[in-house]
C-alpha positions in Angstrom: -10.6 -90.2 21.8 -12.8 -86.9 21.7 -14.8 -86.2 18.5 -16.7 -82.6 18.1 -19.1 -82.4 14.9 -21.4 -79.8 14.6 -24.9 -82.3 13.9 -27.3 -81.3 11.2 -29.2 -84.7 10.7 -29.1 -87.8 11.1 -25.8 -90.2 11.5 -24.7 -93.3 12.1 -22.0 -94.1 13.9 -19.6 -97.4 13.3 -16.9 -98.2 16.0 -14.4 -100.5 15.9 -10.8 -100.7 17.9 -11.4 -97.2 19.7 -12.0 -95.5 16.1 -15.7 -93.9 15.5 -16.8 -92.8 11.6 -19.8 -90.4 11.1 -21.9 -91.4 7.9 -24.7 -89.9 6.7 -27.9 -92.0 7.2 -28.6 -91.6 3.6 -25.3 -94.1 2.9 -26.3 -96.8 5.5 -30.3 -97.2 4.3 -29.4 -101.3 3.5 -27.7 -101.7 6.8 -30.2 -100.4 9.2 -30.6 -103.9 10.5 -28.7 -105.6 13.1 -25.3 -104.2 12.2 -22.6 -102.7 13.6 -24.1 -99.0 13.5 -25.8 -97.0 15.9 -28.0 -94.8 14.7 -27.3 -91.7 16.3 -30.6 -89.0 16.7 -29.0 -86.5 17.9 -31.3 -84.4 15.6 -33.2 -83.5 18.9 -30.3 -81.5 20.4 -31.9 -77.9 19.6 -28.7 -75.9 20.5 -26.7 -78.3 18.3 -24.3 -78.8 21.0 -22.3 -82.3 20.7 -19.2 -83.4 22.4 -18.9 -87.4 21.9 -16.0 -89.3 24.1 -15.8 -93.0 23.7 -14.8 -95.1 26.4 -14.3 -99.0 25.2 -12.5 -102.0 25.0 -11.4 -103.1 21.9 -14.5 -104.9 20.5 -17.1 -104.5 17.9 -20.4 -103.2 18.8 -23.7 -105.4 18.4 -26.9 -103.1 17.9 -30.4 -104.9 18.0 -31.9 -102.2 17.0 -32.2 -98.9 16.4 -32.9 -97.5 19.9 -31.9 -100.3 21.8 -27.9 -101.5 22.3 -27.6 -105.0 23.5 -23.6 -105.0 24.1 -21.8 -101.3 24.0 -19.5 -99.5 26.2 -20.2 -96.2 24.8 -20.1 -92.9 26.8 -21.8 -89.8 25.3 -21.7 -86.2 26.4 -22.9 -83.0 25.6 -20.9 -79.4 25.8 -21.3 -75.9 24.3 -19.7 -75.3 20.7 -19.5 -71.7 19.8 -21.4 -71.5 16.4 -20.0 -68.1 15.6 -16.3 -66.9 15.9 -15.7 -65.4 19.1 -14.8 -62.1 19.5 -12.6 -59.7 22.1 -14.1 -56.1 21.6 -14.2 -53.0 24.0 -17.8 -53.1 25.4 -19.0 -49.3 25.1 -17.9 -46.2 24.5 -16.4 -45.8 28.1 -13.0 -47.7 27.3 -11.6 -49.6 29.7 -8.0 -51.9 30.0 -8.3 -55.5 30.6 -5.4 -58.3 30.4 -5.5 -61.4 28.8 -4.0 -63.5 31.1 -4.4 -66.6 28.5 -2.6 -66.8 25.6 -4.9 -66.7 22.8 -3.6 -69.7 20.6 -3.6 -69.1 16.7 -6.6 -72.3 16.7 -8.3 -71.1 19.5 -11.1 -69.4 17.4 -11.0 -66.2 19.0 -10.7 -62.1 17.2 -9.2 -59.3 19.3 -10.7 -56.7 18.1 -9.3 -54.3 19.9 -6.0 -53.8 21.9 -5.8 -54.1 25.5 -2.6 -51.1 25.1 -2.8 -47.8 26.1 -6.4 -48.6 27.8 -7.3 -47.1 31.2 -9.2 -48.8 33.5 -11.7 -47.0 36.6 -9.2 -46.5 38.9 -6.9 -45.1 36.5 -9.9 -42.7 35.1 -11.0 -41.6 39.1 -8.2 -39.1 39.8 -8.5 -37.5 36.4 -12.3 -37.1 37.0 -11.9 -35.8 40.4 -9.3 -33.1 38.8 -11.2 -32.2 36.0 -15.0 -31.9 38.2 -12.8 -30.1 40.6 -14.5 -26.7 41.9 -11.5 -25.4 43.1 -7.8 -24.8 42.5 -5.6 -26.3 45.4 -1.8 -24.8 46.1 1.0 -26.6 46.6 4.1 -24.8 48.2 7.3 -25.3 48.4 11.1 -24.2 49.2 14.1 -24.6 47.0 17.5 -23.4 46.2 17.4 -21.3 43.3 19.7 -23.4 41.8 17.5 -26.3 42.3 14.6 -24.7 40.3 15.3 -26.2 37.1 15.7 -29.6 38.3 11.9 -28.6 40.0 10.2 -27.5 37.2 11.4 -30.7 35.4 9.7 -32.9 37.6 6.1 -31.3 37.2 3.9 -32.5 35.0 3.2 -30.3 31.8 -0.3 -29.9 32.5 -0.8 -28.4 35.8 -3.7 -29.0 38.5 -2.1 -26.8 41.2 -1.0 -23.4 41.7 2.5 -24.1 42.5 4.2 -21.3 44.9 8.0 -21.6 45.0 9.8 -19.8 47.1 13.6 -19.5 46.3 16.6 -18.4 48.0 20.6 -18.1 47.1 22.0 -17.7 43.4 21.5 -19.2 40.0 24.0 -18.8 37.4 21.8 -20.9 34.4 19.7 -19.9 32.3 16.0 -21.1 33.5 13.7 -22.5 31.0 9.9 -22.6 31.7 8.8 -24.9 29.1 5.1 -26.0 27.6 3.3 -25.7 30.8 -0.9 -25.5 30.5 -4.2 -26.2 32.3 -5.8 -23.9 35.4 -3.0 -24.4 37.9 -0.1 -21.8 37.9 3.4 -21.4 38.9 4.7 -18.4 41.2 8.0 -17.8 41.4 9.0 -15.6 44.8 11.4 -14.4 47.4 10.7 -13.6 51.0 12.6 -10.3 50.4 14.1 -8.5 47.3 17.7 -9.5 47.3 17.5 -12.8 49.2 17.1 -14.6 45.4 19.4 -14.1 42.4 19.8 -14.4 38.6 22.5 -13.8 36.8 21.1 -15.4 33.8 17.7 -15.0 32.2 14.5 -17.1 32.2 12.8 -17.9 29.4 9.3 -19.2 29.1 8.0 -20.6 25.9 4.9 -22.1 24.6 3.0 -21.5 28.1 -1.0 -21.0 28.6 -0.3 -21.1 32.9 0.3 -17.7 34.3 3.3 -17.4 35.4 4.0 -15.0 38.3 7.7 -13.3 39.5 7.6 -11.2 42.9 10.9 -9.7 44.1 13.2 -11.6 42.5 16.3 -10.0 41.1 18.7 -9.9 38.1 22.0 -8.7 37.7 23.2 -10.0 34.4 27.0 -10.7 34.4 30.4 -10.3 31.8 29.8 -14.0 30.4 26.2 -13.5 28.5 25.8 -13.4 25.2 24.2 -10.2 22.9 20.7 -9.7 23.1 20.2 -11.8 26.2 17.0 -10.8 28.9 16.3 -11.6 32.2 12.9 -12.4 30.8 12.2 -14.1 27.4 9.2 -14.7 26.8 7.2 -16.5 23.7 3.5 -17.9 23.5 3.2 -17.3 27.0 2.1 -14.8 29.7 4.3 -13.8 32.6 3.5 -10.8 34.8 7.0 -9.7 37.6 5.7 -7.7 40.8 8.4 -5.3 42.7 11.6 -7.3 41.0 14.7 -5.9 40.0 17.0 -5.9 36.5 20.4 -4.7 36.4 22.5 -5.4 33.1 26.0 -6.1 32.6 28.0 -2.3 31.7 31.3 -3.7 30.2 34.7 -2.1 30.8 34.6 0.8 27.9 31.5 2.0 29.2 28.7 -0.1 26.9 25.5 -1.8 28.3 25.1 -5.4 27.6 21.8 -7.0 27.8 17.7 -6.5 28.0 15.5 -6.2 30.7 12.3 -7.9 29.1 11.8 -9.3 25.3 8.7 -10.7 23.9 7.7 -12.5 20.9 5.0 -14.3 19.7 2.1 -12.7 21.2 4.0 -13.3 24.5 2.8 -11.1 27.2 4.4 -9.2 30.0 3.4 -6.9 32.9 6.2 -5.2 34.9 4.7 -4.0 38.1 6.8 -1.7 40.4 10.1 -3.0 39.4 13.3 -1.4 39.0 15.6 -1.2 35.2 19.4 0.1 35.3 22.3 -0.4 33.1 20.5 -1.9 29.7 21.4 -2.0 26.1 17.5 -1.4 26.0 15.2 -1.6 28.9 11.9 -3.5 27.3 11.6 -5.2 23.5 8.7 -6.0 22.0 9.2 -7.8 18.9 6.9 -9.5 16.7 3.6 -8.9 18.1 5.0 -9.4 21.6 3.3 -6.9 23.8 4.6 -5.5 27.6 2.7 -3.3 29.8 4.7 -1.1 32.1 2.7 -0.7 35.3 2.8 1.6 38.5 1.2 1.7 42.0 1.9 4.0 44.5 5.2 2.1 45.2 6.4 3.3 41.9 9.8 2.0 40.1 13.3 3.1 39.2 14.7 3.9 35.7 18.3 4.7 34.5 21.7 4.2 32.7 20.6 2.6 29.7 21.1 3.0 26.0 17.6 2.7 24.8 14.4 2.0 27.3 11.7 0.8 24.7 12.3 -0.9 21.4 9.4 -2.6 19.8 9.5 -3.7 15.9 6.9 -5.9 13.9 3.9 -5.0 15.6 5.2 -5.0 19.0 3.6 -2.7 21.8 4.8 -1.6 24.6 2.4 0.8 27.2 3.1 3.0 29.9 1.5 4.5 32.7 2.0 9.0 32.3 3.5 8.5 35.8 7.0 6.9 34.1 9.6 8.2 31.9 8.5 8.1 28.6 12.3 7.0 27.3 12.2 4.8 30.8 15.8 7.0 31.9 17.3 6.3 28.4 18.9 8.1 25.8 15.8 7.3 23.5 13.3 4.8 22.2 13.2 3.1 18.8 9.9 2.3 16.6 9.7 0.4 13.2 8.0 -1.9 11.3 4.6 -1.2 12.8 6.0 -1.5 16.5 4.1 1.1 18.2 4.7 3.1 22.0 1.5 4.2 23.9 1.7 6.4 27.2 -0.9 7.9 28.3 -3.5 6.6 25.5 -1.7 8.6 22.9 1.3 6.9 20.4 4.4 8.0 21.1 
């Protein structure tokens, strides 16, 4: 039989047939003498730690006095009992997981206060400090099928730790979306030569604070997209295309389907060196979207489309004085605060 009582003074103690009793001293004053009670002083225990286990036959108890037992069979020891509730709390204000790998029963006196879920522990925290202490940028490259370049960018991680260079080859009839991706790694899209790599669909790239980078890569929009569709679409996010080329779709009756470059959004674009045929309109800057026409010594190409640059609700578009100012169009179009600049001067 096991009995744990916290002890505050003193008790006596009656046993009979393997059953103890606790009663206060106070009760038992006439039967100090020669009875079947031991008085128990347990008073002295400072830490008020008491664990009594009673190992005896079945017989009564004789005390002669109060310190001295003439016939017992009586067992006594001490253990630890938790005055205070315990309590399962994180231990500073670096978090870390732990497991309980024992049940904490409904009696077993303990509080969680806090949840071992969605804790990380040093080994999980060490390759995120190592990425974010990081001094330097490191590259990853790789080699894919265009058409396989969706399926890629799927697999990477949102925030990105790498400059990723992807070098692509064949054709990809899908549209590509370049989705949500942040943090002081990039992605570079590329072809070993312009031609080898082609889109006959547009990419789009939304909500993105990585650069994204396009070098000689080419588009050549075919009879199955739908009005209004670019080869680059581009919102929240900054994309800059380096000696690429855009061809659009001229239907049967003569009419050019399609748009080189659209941003919206305070999306960003730079066009350097690249080549613009066969557009509805060349470049369209929409809703604060901006693109910047640029040219080295390499130069581009401009012609056979119906408008080159269309910018409406504070859209810019700038050009270099080196490039046609309608981009080999039949005209530009300006409103709502959409504005052109060439040279420094509106245009």
């Amino acid at each position: 039989m096991l009995v744990s009582h916290r002890l505050n003074g003193l008790y006596f103690a009656s046993l009979y047939r393997n059953c103890i009793q606790f009663l206060p001293a106070e009760a038992l004053a006439p039967q100090l003498e020669y009875r079947s009670f031991i008085k128990d002083a347990v008073q002295r225990t400072q830490k008020c730690r008491v664990l009594i286990k009673v190992l005896t036959p079945e017989s009564r108890i004789l005390v002669a006095g109060e310190n001295h037992v003439k016939i017992a069979f009586l067992v006594v020891a001490t253990v630890d009992q938790v005055k205070e509730q315990p309590r399962i709390q994180a231990g500073s204000d670096t978090v870390l997981r732990f497991y309980l790998r024992q049940t904490v029963s409904k009696d077993g006196g303990a509080e969680v206060l806090c949840s071992p879920a969605g804790l990380i522990t040093e080994s999980d925290c060490g390759p995120v400090r190592r990425k974010v202490l990081a001094t330097g940028v490191p590259s990853r490259a790789v080699t894919i099928p265009a058409s396989e370049l969706q399926a890629y960018l799927n697999s990477l991680p949102r925030l990105l730790t790498e400059h990723h260079d992807i070098t692509l080859s064949g054709t990809n009839s899908d549209i590509v979306y370049v989705k949500d991706f942040h943090g002081y790694g990039s992605l570079s899209f590329h072809a070993n030569n312009l031609g080898d790599c082609v889109f006959t669909r547009g990419f789009t790239l939304k909500n993105c604070s990585a650069p994204v980078i396009m070098e000689k890569l080419k588009w050549e929009l075919g009879s199955n997209i739908p009005y209004g569709e670019s080869c680059v679409y581009c919102s929240t996010s900054e994309v800059m295309a380096r000696e690429c080329s855009f061809t659009g779709y001229v239907s049967p009756n003569g009419g050019q389907v399609g748009r080189a470059a659209t941003t919206v959004n305070r999306g960003c674009c730079d066009l350097w060196d690249c080549k613009f045929h066969n557009f509805e309109m060349v470049i369209n800057c929409f809703g604060a979207g901006h693109i910047d026409i640029i040219e080295t010594e390499l130069g581009g190409e401009y012609g056979g489309s119906k408008y080159g640059v269309f910018t409406d609700l504070g859209g810019v578009a700038m050009l270099p004085d080196k490039v046609p100012a309608t981009l080999g169009s039949g005209g530009n179009v300006t409103r709502n605060g959409g504005v052109i600049i060439q040279g420094g001067k509106f245009i």
